[in-house]
Structure formats: structure tokens, C-alpha cells
C-alpha positions as a Markdown table, in Angstrom:
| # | Residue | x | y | z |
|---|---|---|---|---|
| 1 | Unk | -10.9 | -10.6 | -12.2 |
| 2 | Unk | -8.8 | -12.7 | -9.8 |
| 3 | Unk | -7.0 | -10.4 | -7.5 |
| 4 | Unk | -4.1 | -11.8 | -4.9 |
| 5 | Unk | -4.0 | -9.5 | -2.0 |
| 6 | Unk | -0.6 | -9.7 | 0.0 |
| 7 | Unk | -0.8 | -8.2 | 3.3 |
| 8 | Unk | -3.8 | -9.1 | 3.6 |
| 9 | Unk | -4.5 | -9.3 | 7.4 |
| 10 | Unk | -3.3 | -5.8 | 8.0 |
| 11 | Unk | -4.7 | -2.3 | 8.8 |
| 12 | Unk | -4.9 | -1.5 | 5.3 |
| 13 | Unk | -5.5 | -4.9 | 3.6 |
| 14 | Unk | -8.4 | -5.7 | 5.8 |
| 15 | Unk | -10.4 | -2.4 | 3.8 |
| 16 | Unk | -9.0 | -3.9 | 0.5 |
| 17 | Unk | -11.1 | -7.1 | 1.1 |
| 18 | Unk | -13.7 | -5.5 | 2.1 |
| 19 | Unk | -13.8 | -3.4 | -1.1 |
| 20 | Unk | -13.1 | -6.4 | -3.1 |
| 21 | Unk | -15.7 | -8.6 | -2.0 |
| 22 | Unk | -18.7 | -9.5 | -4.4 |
| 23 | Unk | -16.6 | -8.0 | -6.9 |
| 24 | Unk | -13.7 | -10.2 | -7.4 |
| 25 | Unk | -12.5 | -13.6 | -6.8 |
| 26 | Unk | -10.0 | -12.9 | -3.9 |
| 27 | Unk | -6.6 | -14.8 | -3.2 |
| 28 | Unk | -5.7 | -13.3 | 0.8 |
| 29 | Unk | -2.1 | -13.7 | 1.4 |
| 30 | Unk | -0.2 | -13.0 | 5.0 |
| 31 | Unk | 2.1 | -14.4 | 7.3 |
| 32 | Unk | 0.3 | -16.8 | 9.6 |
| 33 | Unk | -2.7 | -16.8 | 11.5 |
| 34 | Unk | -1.9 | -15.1 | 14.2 |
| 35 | Unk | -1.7 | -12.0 | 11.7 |
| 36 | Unk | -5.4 | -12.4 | 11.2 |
| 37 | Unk | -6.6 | -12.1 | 14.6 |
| 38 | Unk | -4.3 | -8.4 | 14.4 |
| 39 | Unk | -7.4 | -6.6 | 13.3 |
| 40 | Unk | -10.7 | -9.2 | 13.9 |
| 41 | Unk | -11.6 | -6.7 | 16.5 |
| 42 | Unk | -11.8 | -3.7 | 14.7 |
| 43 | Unk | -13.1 | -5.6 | 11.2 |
| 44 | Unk | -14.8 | -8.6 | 12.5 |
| 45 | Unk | -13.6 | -12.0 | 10.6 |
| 46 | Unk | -12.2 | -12.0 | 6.8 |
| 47 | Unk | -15.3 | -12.0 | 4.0 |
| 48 | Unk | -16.3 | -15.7 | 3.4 |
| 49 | Unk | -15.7 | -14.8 | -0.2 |
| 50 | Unk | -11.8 | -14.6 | -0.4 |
| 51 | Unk | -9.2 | -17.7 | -0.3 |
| 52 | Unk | -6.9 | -17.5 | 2.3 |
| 53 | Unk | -3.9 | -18.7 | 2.5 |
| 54 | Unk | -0.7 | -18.5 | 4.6 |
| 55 | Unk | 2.9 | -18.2 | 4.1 |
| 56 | Unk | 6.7 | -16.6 | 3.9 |
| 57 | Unk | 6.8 | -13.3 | 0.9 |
| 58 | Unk | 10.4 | -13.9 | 0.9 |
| 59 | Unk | 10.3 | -17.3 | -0.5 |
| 60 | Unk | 10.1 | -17.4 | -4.1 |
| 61 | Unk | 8.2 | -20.8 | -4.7 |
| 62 | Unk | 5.3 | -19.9 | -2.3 |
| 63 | Unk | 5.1 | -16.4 | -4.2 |
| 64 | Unk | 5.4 | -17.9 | -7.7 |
| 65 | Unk | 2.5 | -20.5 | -6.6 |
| 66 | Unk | 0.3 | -17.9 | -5.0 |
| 67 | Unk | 0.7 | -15.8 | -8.3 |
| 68 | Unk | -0.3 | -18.1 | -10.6 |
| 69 | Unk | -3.5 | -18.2 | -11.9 |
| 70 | Unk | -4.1 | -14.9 | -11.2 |
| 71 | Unk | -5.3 | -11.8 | -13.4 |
| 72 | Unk | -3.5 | -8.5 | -11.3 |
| 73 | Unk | -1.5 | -8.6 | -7.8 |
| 74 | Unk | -1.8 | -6.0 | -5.3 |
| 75 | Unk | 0.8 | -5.8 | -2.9 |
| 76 | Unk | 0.9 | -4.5 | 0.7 |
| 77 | Unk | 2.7 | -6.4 | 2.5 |
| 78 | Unk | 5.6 | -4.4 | 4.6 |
| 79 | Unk | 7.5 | -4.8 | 7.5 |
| 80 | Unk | 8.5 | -2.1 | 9.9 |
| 81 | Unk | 12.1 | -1.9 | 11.0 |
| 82 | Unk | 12.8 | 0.3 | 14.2 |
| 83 | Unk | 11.9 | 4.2 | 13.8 |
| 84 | Unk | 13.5 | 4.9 | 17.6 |
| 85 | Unk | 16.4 | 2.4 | 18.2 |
| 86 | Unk | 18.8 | 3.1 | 15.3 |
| 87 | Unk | 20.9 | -0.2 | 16.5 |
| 88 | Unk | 18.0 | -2.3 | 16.1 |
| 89 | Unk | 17.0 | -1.2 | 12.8 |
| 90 | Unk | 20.8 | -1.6 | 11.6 |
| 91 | Unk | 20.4 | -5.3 | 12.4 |
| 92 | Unk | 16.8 | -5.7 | 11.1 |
| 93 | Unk | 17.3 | -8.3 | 8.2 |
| 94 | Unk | 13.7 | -9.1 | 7.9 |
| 95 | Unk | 13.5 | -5.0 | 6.6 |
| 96 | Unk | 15.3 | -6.2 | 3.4 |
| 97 | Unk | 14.0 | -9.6 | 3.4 |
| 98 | Unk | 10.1 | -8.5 | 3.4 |
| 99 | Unk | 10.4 | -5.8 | 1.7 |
| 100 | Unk | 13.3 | -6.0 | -0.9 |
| 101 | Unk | 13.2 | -10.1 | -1.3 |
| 102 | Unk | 9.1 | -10.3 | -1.2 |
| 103 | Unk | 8.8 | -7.5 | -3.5 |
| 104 | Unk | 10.9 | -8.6 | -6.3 |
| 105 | Unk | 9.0 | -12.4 | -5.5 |
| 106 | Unk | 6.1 | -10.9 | -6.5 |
| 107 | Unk | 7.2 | -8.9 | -9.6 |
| 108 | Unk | 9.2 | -11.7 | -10.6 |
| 109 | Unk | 6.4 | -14.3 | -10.4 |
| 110 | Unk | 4.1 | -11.7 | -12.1 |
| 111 | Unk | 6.6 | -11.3 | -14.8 |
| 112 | Unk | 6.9 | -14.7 | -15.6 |
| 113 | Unk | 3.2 | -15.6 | -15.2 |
| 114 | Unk | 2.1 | -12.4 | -17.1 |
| 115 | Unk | 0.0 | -10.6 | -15.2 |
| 116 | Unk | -2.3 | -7.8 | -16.3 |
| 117 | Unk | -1.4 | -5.2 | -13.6 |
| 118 | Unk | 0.9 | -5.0 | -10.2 |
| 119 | Unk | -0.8 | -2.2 | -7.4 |
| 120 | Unk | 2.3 | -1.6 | -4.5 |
| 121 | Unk | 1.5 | 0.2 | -1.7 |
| 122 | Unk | 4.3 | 2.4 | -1.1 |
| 123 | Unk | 4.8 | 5.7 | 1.1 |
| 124 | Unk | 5.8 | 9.4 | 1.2 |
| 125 | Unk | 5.3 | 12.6 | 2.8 |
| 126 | Unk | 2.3 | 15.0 | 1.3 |
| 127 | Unk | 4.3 | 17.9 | 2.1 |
| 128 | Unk | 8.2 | 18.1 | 1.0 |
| 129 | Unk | 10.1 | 19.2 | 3.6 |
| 130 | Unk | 12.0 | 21.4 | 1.5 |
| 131 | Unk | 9.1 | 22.6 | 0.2 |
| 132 | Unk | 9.1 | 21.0 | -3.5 |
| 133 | Unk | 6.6 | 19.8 | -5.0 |
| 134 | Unk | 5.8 | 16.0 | -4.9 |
| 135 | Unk | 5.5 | 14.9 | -8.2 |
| 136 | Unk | 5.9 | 11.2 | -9.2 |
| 137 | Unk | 9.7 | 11.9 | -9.9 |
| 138 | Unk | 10.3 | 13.8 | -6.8 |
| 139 | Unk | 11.4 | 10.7 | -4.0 |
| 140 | Unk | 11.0 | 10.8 | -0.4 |
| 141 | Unk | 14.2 | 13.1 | 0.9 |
| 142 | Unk | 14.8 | 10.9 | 4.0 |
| 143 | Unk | 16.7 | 8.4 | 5.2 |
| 144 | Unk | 15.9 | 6.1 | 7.6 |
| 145 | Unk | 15.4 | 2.3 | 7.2 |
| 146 | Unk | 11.9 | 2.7 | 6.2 |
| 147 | Unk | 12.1 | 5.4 | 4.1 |
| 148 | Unk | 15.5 | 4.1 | 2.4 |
| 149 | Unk | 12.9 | 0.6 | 1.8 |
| 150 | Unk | 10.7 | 2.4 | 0.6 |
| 151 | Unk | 12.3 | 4.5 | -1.8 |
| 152 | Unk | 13.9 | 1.4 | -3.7 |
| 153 | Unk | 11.0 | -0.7 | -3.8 |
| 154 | Unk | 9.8 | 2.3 | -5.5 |
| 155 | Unk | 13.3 | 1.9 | -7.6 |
| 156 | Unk | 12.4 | -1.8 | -8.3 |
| 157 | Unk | 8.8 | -1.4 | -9.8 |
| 158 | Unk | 10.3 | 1.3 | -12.1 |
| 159 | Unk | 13.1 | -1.1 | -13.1 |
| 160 | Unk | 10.6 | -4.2 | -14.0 |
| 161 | Unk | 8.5 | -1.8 | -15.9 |
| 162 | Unk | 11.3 | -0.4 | -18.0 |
| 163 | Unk | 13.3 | -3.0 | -18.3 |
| 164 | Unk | 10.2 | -5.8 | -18.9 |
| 165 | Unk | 7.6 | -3.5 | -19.1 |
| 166 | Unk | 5.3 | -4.8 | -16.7 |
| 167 | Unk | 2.4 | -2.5 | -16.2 |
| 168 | Unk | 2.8 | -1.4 | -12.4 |
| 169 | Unk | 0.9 | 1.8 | -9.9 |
| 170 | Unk | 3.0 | 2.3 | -6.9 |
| 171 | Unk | 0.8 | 4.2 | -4.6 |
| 172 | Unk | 2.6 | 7.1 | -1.9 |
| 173 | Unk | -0.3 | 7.3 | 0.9 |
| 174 | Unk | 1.1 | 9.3 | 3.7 |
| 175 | Unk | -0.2 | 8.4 | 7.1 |
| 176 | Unk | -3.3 | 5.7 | 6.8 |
| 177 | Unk | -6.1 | 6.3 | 9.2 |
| 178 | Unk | -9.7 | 5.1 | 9.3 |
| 179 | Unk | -12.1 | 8.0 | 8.4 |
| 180 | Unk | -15.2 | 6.0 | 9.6 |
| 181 | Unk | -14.4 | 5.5 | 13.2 |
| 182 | Unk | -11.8 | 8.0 | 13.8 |
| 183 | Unk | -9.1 | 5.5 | 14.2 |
| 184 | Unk | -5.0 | 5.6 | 13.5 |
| 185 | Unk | -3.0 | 2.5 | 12.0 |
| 186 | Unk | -1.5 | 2.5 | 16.4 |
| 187 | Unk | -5.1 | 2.4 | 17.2 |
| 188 | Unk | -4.9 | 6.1 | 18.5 |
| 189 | Unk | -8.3 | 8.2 | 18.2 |
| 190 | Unk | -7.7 | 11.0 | 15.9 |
| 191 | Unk | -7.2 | 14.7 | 16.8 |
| 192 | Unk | -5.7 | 17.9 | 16.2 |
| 193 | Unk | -2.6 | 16.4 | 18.6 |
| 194 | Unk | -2.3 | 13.0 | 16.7 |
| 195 | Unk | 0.5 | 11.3 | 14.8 |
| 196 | Unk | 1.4 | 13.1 | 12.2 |
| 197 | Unk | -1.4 | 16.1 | 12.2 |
| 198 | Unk | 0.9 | 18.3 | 10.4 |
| 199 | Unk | 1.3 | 15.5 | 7.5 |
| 200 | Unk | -1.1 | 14.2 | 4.9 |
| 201 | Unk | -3.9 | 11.6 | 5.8 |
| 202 | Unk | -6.0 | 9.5 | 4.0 |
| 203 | Unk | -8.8 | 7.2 | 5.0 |
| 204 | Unk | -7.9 | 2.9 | 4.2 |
| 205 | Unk | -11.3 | 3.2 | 2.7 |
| 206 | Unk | -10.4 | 5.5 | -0.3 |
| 207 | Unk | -6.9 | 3.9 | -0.4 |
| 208 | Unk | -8.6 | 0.6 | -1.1 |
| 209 | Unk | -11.0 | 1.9 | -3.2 |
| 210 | Unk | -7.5 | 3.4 | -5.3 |
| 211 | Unk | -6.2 | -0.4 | -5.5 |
| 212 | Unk | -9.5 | -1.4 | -7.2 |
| 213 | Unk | -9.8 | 1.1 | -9.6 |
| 214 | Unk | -5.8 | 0.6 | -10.5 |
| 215 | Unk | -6.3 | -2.9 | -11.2 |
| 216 | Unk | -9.7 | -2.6 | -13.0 |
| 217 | Unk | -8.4 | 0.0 | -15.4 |
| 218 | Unk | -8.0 | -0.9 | -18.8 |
| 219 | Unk | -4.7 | 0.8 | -19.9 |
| 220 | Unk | -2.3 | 1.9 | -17.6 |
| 221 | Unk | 1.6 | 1.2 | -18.1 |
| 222 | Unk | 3.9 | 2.8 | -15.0 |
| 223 | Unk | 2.3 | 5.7 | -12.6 |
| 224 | Unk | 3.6 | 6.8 | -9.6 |
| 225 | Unk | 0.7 | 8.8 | -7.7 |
| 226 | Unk | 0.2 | 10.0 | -4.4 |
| 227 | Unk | -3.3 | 9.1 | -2.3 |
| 228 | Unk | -3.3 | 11.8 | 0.1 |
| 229 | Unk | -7.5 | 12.9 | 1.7 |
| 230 | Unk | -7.0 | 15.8 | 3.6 |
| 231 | Unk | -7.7 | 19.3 | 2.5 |
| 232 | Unk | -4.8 | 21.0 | 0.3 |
| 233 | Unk | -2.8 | 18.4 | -0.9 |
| 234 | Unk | -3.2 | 19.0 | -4.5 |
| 235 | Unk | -1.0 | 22.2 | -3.6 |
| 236 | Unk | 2.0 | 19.5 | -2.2 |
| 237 | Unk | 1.7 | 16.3 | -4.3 |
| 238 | Unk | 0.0 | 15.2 | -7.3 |
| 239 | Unk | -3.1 | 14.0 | -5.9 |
| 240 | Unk | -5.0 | 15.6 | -9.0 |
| 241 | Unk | -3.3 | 13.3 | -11.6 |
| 242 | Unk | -4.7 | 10.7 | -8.9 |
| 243 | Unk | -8.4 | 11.4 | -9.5 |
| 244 | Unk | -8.0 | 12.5 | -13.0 |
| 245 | Unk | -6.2 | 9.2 | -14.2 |
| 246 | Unk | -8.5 | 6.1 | -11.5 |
| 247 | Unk | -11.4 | 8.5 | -11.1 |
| 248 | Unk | -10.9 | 8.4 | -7.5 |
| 249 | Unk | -13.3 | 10.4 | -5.4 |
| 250 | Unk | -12.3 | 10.8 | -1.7 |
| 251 | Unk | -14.9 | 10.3 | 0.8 |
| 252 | Unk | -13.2 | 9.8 | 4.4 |
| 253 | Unk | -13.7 | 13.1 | 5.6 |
| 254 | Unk | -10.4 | 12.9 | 7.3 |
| 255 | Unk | -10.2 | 16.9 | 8.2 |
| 256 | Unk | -12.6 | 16.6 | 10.2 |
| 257 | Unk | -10.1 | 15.0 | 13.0 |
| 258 | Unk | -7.4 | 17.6 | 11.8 |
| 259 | Unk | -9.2 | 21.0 | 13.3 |
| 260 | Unk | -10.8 | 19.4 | 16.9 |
């Protein structure tokens, strides 16, 4: 298949290459250069396999370009208002222009160009802080800029699918860490006293290995499904229907970090 990747300099973009490569033909899509060099020392350079090019998500042409040609699209690409400064974030118009404006490019292009299969990367909690159970029609409860992004990107994939039925997988990781070396998307080393310890990891590894095995299957339409690793989370969110439906077998052993 040929696969665009957007986002694909980032912390979790960089393990979607690498899961890609010698499988695929790979476009890689991110800002500038600069946004390469964000992760070289952790991941070395970008496979010599994959097409890179640069650009702005939030302008149509260079979306509808990148798109075409393609077979399936996943989509990572995100930008991270303000969590602390609540003045910031209410000026942050690149929130709404990354996310909101470069994720209706991309379904919009792959619309019109009629591709097989969208993969988004979106986000939510493992555990419901109300104690629900996360299923996919249960959204994220709060309401800060992020969250409020991603909620109605999650809003806009269901809208293209009903309303053109474009087949789309919007993914709800909650917090993305690297299994293999013991490493947090802030580069912290993982413990007991860690971001979010109380949450739901899972390993970029197993999270890219979900994007593959969304795009390669054969029939999906619309799924919502959480990709949570660490132990329990088929008792908070529907991580089962995750492995049942793609297959998915996790293998970052992300507890292990959870109980030191």
C-alpha cells in the first residue's frame, strides 16, 4: 500500500515509520526540518525507505497534493495548546488551525481522492473519572483546550463517515510512552512517580503497530477504539474490541515501570 504519515517527525510517528518500513511505500509529512531533528537522538535518522516531505497541515492545496496518489492516510499530526497558562491557551489559534483546519484537509482531500482508509490518532483517559465505562460512545468528560480539540476531531471523523461514508479508525491512546527504553513522550524515565501513573499507558510500539493493522484491514467502516497497554484496562475502556477487531497483541510491557 502507499501510506502518507502526517506527524511524521514526532514521538509517536517516528515508531510508525519504523513499523512501516519494508512493508509499505511511505509518504512522511511534518512541519519543517527542524521537526526532524526533535527525535534523531532517540530514533537515529528517518528510514531511507520513506519520502519526505515538508509543509503547513492547515493549507489545503499542500494536503490535497500530499494525499493524492495515495492508498490509506494516517494522521498524527497535533499541536499542543497550553495545559498551565489558561490565557495562553485562549489565544492559541494554531490549536484550531492544526488540529481542526489540518484535520478536515486531510479528510477532505481523502474524500475527494477516495482513499481506502483514514487512521487519526486521537486521545482519552483509560479510566472515566466518573467511573463509566469507556466505550466508543462515551467522550472524554473534560474540558480543556486539548481535550475540547480532541473531542471534535473525534466529532469530525464521525461526521465524514456518516455523512460521506469514508471508512475512518480514530484511535484514544492515553499517555504514549516507549516500553523499550523506559522513556515518556517529555523524555522523563518511567516510574511509579511518573506523569500520569495513575492513567493508562501504552507503548508507541504497539500504538504503531495498531495504525498498521487499521490500515491493512480489509473491511472496516467507522470504529472508535481505545489502545491502552497496561494491566486492567479492559475493565475501563474497550481495549478488548481493540484486539478482537485489528488482532492487536500488546507487547510493551509498560507495567513494568508502573510498580518500581
Amino acid at each position: 500500500m502507499k501510506i502518507l504519515v502526517c506527524g511524521a517527525a514526532g514521538w509517536t510517528g517516528r515508531a510508525v515509520l519504523a513499523n512501516l518500513s519494508g512493508q509499505h511505500d511511505v509518504r512522511a509529512f511534518d512541519l519543517d526540518g527542524d521537526s526532524w531533528k526533535t527525535w534523531e537522538d532517540v530514533d537515529g535518522a528517518a528510514p531511507d525507505d520513506v519520502e519526505r516531505v515538508n509543509g503547513d497541515i492547515a493549507d489545503f492545496d499542500t494536503v490535497f497534493q500530499l494525499v493524492s496518489g495515495m492508498d490509506a492516510v494516517i494522521h498524527l499530526t497535533v499541536h499542543f495548546p497550553s495545559f498551565d497558562d489558561e490565557e495562553l491557551a485562549a489565544r492559541d489559534d494554531r490549536a484550531f488551525l492544526v488540529n481542526h483546519k489540518g484535520l478536515w484537509n486531510v479528510l477532505e482531500a481523502s474524500r475527494r481522492l477516495g482513499i481506502q482508509r483514514v487512521v487519526h490518532m486521537g486521545s482519552c483517559h483509560a479510566v472515566h473519572p466518573q467511573g463509566t465505562f469507556f466505550s466508543s460512545e462515551v467522550r472524554r468528560p473534560d474540558g480543556h483546550l486539548y481535550a475540547v480539540c480532541k473531542r471534535l476531531q473525534e466529532e469530525m471523523c464521525r461526521q465524514f463517515f456518516e455523512a460521506h461514508r469514508l471508512s475512518i479508525v480514530v484511535f484514544r491512546p492515553d499517555y504514549i510512552v516507549d516500553a523499550r527504553i523506559g522513556m515518556g513522550r517529555f523524555r522523563e524515565q518511567l516510574s511509579c512517580d511518573s506523569r500520569e501513573a495513575d492513567g493508562g499507558w501504552v507503548c508507541r510500539h504497539d500504538l504503531a503497530q495498531a495504525c498498521r493493522l487499521a490500515v491493512e484491514h480489509p473491511s472496516l467502516e467507522f470504529e472508535i477504539l481505545h489502545v491502552v497497554g497496561s494491566a486492567g484496562a479492559d475493565q475501563t475502556c474497550n481495549v478488548n474490541r481493540t484486539r478482537e477487531l485489528l488482532g492487536l497483541s500488546f507487547q510493551g510491557d509498560v507495567d513494568q515501570y508502573r510498580t518500581t
